[in-house]
VOBA-1610 file (N, C-alpha, C; in pm, whole numbers, padded with zeros to 5 digits, always signed):
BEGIN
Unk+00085-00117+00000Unk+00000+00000+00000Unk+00090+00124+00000Unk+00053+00204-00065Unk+00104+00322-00046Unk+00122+00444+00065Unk+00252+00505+00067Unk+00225+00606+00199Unk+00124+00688+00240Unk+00076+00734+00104Unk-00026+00826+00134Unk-00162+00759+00152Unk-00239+00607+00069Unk-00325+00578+00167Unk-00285+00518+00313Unk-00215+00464+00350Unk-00194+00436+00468Unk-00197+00565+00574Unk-00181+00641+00573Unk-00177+00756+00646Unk-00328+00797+00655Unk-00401+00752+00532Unk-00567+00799+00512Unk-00614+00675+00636Unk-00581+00585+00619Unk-00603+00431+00665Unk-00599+00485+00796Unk-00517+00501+00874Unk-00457+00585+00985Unk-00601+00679+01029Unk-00556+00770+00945Unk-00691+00843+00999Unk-00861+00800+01019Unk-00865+00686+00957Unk-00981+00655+00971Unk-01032+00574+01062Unk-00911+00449+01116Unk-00924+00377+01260Unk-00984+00448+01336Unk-01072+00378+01413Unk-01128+00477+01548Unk-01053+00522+01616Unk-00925+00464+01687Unk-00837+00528+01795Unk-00727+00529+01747Unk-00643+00502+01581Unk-00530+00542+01562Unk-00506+00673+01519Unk-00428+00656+01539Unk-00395+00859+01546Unk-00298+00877+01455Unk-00300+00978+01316Unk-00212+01038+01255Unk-00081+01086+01342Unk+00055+01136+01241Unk+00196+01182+01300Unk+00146+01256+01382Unk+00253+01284+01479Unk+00223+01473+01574Unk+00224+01535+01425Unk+00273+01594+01370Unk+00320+01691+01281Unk+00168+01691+01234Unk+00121+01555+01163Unk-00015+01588+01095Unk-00112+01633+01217Unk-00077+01577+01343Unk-00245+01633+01422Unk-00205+01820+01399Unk-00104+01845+01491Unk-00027+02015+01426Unk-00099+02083+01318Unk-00111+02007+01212Unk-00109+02068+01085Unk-00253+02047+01121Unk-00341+01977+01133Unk-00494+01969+01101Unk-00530+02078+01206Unk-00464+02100+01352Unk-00547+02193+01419Unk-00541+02306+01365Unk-00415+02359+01289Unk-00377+02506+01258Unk-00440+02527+01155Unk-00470+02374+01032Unk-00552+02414+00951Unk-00675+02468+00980Unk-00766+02431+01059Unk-00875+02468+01134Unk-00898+02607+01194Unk-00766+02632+01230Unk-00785+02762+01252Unk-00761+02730+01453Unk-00752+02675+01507Unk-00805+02617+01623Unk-00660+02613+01733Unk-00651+02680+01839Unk-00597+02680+01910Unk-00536+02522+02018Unk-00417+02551+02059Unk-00423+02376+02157Unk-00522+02399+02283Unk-00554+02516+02313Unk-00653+02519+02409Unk-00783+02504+02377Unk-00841+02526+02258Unk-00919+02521+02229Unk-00962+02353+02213Unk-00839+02287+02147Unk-00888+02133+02140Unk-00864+02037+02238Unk-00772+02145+02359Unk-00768+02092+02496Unk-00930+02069+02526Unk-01000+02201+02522Unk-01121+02268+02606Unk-01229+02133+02512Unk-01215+02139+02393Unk-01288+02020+02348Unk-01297+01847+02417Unk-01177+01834+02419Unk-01154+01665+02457Unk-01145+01679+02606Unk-01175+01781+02688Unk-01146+01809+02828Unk-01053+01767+02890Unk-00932+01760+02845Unk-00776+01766+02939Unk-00710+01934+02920Unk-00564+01906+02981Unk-00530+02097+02965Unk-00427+02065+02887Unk-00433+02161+02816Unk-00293+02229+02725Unk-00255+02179+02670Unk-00154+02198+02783Unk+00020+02107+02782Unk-00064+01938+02744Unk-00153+01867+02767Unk-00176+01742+02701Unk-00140+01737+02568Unk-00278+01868+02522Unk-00215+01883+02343Unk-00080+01919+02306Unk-00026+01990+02352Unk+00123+02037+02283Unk+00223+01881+02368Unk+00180+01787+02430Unk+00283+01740+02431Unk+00248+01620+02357Unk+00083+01585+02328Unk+00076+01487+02193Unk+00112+01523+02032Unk+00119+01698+02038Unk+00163+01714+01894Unk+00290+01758+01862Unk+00390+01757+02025Unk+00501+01722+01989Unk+00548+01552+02008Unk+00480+01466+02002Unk+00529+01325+02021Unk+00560+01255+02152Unk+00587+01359+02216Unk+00576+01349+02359Unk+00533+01259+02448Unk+00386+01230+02455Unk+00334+01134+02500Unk+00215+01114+02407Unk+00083+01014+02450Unk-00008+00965+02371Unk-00162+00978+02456Unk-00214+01037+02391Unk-00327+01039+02526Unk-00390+00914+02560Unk-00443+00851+02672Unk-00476+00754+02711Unk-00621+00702+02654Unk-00706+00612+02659Unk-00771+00538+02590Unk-00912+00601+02538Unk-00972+00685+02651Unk-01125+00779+02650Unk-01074+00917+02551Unk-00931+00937+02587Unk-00903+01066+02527Unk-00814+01050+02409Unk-00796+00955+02381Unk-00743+00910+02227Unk-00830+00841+02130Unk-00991+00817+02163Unk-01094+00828+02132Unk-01141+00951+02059Unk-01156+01042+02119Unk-01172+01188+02157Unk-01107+01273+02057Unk-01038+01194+02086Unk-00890+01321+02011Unk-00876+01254+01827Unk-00911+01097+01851Unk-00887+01114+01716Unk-01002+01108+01633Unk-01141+01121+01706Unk-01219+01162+01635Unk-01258+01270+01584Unk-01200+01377+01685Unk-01189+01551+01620Unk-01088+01536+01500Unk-00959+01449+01491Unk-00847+01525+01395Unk-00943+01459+01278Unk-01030+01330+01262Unk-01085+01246+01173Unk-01189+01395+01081Unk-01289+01483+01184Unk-01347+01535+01106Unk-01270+01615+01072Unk-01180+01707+01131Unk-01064+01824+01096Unk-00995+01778+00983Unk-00920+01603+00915Unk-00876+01573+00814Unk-01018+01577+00703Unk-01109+01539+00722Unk-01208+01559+00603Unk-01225+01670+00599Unk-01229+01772+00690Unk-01253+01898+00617Unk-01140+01967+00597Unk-01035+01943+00571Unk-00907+01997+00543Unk-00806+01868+00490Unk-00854+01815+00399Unk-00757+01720+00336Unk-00613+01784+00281Unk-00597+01892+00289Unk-00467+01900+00230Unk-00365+01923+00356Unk-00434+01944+00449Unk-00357+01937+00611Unk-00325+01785+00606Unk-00333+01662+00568Unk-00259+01568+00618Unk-00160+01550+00503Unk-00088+01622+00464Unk+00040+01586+00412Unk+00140+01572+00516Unk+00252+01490+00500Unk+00313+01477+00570Unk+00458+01497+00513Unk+00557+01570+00580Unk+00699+01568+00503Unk+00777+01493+00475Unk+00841+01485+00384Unk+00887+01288+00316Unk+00996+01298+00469Unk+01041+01133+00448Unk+01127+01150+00557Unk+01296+01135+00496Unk+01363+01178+00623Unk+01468+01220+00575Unk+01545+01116+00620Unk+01632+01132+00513Unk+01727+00946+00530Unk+01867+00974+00511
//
């Protein structure tokens, strides 16, 4: 399969979660603050900025949560899940 559906594939699992970089890119596409998608999935902040720096992973109710917001945020902003080739 290819990178780019697999990454679609990704987004569509109920609880797998796109790169940090792509959740990043889908909130900013949105327009949408980390507090704001804190204030959504009800944890603080620093949760979001430390799942969309790789940091950690949110736990099972809130990685539910979380990847069902980036799921509608990637359909309505499909060009937010590009991802940057990787570097080798």
């Amino acid at each position: 399969m290819s990178d780019p559906l697999r990454r679609i594939d990704a987004l569509v699992e109920e609880d797998t979660l796109p790169s940090p970089q792509v959740r990043q890119q889908l909130r900013l596409a949105a327009g949408l603050t980390q507090a704001e998608v804190a204030n959504a999935i009800g944890v603080q902040r620093v949760a979001v900025a430390r799942w969309e720096a790789g940091l950690t992973q949110p736990h099972r109710g809130n990685r539910l949560k979380y990847a069902h917001l980036l799921r509608k945020l990637a359909a309505k902003h499909p060009d937010a899940v590009e991802e940057a080739p990787d570097e080798g």
